[in-house]
C-alpha positions in Angstrom: 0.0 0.0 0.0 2.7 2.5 0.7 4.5 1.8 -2.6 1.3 2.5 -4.8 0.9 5.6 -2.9 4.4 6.4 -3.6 3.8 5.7 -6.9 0.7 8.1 -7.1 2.5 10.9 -5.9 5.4 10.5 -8.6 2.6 10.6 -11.0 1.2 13.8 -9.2 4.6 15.2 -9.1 5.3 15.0 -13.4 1.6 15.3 -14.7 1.9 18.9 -15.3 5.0 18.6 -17.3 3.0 16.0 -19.4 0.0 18.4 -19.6 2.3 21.3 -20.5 3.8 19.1 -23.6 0.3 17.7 -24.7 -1.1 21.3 -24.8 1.9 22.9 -27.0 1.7 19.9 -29.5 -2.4 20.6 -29.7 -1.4 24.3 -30.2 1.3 23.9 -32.9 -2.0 21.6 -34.8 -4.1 24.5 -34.1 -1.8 27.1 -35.9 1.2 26.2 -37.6 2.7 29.8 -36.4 2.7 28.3 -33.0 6.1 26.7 -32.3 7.9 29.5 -34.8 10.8 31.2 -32.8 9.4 34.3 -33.1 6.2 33.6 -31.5 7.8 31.2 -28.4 10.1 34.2 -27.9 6.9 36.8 -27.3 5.1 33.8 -25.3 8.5 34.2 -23.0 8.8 37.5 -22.9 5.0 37.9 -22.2 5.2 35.7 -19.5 8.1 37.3 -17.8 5.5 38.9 -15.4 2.8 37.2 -14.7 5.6 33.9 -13.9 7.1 36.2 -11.3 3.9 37.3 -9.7 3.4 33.7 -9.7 6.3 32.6 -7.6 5.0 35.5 -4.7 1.9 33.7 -4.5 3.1 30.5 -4.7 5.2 31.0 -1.6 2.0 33.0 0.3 -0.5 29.6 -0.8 2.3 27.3 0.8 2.4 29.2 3.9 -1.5 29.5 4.4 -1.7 33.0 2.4 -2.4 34.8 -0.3 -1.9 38.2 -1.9 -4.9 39.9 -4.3 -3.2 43.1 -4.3 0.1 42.7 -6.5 -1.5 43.7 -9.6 -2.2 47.0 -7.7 0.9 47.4 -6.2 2.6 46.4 -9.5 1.3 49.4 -10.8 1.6 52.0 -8.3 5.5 51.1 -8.2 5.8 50.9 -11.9 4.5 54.4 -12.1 6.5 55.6 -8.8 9.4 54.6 -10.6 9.2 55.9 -14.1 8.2 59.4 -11.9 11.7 59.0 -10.1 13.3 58.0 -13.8 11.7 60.9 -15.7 12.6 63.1 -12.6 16.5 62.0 -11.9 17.6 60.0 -15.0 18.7 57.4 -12.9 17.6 54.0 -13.0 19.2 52.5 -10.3 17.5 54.9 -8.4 14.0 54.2 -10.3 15.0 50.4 -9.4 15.2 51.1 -5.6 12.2 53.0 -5.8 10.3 50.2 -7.6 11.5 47.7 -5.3 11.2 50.1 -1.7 7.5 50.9 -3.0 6.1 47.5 -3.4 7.9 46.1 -0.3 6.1 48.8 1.7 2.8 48.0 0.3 3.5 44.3 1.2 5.1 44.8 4.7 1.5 46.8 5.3 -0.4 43.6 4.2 2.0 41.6 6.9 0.7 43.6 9.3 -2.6 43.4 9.2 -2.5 39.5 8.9 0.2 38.6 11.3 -0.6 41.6 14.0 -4.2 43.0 13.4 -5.5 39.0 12.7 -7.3 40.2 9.1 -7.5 37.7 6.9 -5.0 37.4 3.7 -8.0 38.0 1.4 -9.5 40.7 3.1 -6.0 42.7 4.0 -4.6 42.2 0.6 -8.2 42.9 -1.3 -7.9 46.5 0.6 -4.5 47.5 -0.3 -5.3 46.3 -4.0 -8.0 49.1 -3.6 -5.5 51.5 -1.9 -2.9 51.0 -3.9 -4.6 51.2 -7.3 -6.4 54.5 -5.8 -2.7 55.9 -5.2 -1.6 55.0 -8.6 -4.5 56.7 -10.0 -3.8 59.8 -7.6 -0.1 60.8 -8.1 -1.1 60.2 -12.1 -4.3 62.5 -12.1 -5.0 59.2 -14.5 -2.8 60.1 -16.8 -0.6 57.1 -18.8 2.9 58.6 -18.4 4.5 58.5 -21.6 8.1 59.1 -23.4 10.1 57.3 -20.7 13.0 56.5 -22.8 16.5 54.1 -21.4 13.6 53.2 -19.0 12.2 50.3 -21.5 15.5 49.0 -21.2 14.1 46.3 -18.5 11.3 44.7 -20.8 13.0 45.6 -23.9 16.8 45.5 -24.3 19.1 42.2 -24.9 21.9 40.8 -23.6 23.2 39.4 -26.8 20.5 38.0 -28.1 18.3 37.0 -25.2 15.8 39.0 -24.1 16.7 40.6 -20.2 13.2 39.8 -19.0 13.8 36.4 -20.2 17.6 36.4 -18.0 15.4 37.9 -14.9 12.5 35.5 -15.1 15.6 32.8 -15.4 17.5 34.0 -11.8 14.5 34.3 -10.2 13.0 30.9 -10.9 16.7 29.5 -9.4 16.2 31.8 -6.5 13.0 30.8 -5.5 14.1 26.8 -6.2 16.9 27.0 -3.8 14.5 29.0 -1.4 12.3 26.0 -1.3 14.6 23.0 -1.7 17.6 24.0 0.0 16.5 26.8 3.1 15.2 26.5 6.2 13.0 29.0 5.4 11.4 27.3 2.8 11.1 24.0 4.9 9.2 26.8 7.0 7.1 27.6 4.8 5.2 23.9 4.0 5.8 23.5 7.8 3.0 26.6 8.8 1.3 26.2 5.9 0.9 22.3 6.7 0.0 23.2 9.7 0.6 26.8 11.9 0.0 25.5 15.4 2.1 22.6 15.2 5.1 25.3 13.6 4.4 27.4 16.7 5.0 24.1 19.0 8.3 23.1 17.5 9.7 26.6 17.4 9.5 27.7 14.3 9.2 31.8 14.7 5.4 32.2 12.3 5.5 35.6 12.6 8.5 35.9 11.2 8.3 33.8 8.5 5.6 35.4 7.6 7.1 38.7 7.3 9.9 37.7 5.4 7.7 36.4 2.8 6.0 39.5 2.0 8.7 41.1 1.7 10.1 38.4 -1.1 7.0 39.3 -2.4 6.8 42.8 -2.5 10.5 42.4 -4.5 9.0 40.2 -6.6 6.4 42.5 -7.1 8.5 45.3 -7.8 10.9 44.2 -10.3 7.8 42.8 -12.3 6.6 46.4 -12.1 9.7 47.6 -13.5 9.5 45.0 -16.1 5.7 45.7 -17.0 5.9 49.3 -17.5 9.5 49.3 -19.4 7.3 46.5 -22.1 4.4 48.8 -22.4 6.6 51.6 -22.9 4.4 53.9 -20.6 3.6 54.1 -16.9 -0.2 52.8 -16.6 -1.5 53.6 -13.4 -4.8 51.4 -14.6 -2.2 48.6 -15.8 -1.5 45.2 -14.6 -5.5 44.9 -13.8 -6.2 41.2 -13.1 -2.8 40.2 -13.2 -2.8 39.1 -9.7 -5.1 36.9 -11.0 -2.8 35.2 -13.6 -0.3 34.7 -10.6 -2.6 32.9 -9.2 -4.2 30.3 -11.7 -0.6 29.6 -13.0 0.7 28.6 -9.2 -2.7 26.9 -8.8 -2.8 24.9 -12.0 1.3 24.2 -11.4 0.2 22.5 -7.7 0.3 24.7 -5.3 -2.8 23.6 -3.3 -5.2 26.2 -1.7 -4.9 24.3 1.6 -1.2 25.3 1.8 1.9 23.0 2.6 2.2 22.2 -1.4 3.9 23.9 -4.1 6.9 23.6 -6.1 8.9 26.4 -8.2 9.1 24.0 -11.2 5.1 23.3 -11.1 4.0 27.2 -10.7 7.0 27.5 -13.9 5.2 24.8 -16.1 1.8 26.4 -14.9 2.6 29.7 -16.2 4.0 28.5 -19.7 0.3 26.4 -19.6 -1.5 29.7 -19.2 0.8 31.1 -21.4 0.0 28.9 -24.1 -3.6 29.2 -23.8 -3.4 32.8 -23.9 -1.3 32.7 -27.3 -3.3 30.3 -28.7 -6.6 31.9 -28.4 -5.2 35.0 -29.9 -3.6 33.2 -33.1 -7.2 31.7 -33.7 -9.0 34.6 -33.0 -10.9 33.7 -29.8 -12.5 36.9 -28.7 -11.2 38.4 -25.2 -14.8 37.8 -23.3 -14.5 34.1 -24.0 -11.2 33.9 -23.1 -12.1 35.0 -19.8 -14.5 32.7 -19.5 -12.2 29.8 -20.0 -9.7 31.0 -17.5 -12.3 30.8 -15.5 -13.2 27.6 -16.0 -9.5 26.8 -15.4 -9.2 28.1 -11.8 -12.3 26.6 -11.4 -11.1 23.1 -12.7 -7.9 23.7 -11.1 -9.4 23.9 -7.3 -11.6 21.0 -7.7 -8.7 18.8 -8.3 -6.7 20.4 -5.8 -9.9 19.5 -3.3 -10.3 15.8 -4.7 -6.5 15.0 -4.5 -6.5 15.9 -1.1 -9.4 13.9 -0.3 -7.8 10.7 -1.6 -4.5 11.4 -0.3 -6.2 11.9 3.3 -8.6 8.5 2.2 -4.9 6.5 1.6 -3.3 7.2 4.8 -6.2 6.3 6.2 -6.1 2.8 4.8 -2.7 2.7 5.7 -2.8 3.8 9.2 -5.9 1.5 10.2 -4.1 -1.6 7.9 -2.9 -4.2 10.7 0.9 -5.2 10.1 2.0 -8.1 9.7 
C-alpha cells in the first residue's frame, strides 16, 4: 500500500510537465505559427511577469496566504518609478524605488495578517483598492508617456536574449533553492501544513511570515519595473487582473489552496500552460470575453482537483494507518 501511494505521488509530481507538452503539440495543430521562434520568444517574454507574480503567490499559498493586491501594487510602483526615472535619470535609483515601493505595500499587508488578525483576502483585497487609488492619484489618470533608457528592463538584450527572459531565469533558481535548500522554505510547508504545530516546535510564524512579504513585494517590484519598461508607458490602470494570472498559474502548477504544497518547477510549467492558452486563443482569433471565461473555468477546474486529490490522499493514509501489520 505505501509503494502504490508512492507511486501516485510520482505521477502527481510529473503530470503537469506532461500536460504542459500535450497542450503545446495541440497548439502547434491549431496554428502552424505556433512553435515559430518568433512567436515562443513573445510567449517568454510575455510571460516574464505574470511567472514572477506567480512565484510570490506560490510562496503565500504554501504558507497559508495569499496576496490579491500585486497587480495594484505592480502598478503604483511601476509608475512611482518611471516618476523617479523621468525626474533623476537614474535607473538605479528608479530600481530602488520600484522595489522600496512595493515592499512597503506588502510589509503593510503583513501587518494586518500577522498583527491586526485580518484575513490574507481581506488585508490584501484592501491594499489592491489602496494602492490602485494611489496610482491613479499621483497620475491624475494620466498614462505617463516618453520614458525613454527606462524600457531598457522589458525591452533591451543581452546578446541575443531578451533581459526579462535572464530575470525570469534567476528568479525561478532563486526561489528553487529558497524551497529546496532553506530552512525557510522548509518553514514555509511547515506553517502552511499546519501553523500550530510550527508554533509548537519553534518555528518563529510571525516571522516567516514577514519575510515572505517582503520576497513578495521584491518580486512584485521588479515585475513592475518590467511591465511598464514593455508597455513603454507608466499605466497607473495597468496590470488589472494580473494578480489573477499569478494565481491560476501557481494553482494549475500545484500549489494547493490548503497550503503546505507547491513547487517552483510546477508554478513554472503552470505559467507556460497559461501562457500557451493565452497565445493560442489569440492566433485563432478567440474573442477576449471568451477567453475570460475559460480561465475561468480553469481556476475553477484547477481547485476542484486540488480538493479531490487531497481527499484521496487523506482516504490512503487512512487505509494505511488503520491496515494491521503483519
Amino acid at each position: 500500500m505505501r509503494e502504490k501511494i508512492k507511486n501516485t505521488s510520482a505521477k502527481e509530481k510529473y503530470s503537469i510537465f506532461i500536460v504542459l507538452f500535450v497542450m503545446i503539440f495541440f497548439c502547434s495543430l491549431l496554428n502552424k505559427n505556433f512553435l515559430s521562434p518568433t512567436n515562443i520568444s513573445n510567449i517568454m517574454k510575455q510571460l516574464a511577469v505574470s511567472t514572477i507574480l506567480a512565484y510570490g503567490e506560490m510562496l503565500l499559498i504554501i504558507s497559508g496566504m495569499l496576496d490579491l493586491s500585486s497587480g495594484a501594487v505592480l502598478a503604483l510602483s511601476g509608475v512611482i518609478s518611471i516618476i523617479a526615472y523621468k525626474s533623476t535619470g537614474s535607473l538605479v535609483l528608479a530600481v530602488i524605488v520600484a522595489l522600496v515601493i512595493a515592499v512597503v505595500c506588502n510589509i503593510i499587508n503583513a501587518i494586518m495578517i500577522t498583527h491586526l488578525n485580518t484575513p490574507p483576502f481581506i488585508a490584501t483585497l484592501a491594499m489592491q483598492q489602496a494602492a490602485r487609488g494611489v496610482a491613479l492619484l499621483i497620475t491624475n489618470g494620466q498614462n505617463i508617456l516618453q520614458i525613454k533608457n527606462y524600457t531598457i528592463f522589458g525591452q533591451g538584450h543581452i546578446g541575443s536574449i531578451p533581459i526579462s527572459i535572464i530575470v525570469t531565469a534567476a528568479i525561478t533558481i532563486v526561489i528553487w533553492y529558497i524551497l529546496r535548500h532553506t530552512r525557510l522554505g522548509r518553514s514555509l510547508y511547515a506553517i502552511g501544513g499546519n501553523e500550530e504545530a510550527s508554533v509548537a516546535s519553534g518555528i518563529t510564524v510571525k516571522k516567516n511570515k514577514y519575510i515572505i512579504f517582503i520576497i513578495n513585494g521584491i518580486l512584485v517590484g521588479i515585475a513592475g519595473i518590467l511591465f511598464m519598461s514593455r508597455v513603454n508607458a507608466g499605466l497607473p490602470n495597468g496590470a488589472i487582473g494580473y494578480e489573477m494570472e499569478g494565481l491560476t498559474a501557481a494553482i494549475v502548477g500545484g500549489t494547493s489552496f490548503s497550503g503546505g504544497v507547491g513547487t517552483t518547477m510546477g508554478t513554472l510549467a503552470g505559467a507556460f500552460i497559461i501562457g500557451c492558452l493565452n497565445n493560442i486563443m489569440n492566433l485563432v482569433g478567440v474573442d477576449s470575453y471568451v477567453q475570460q471565461i475559460v480561465k475561468a473555468c480553469i481556476i475553477a477546474l484547477a481547485v476542484i482537483w486540488d480538493i479531490r486529490s487531497k481527499s484521496r490522499k487523506t482516504r490512503k493514509v487512512i487505509l494505511v494507518e488503520d491496515k494491521p501489520e503483519a
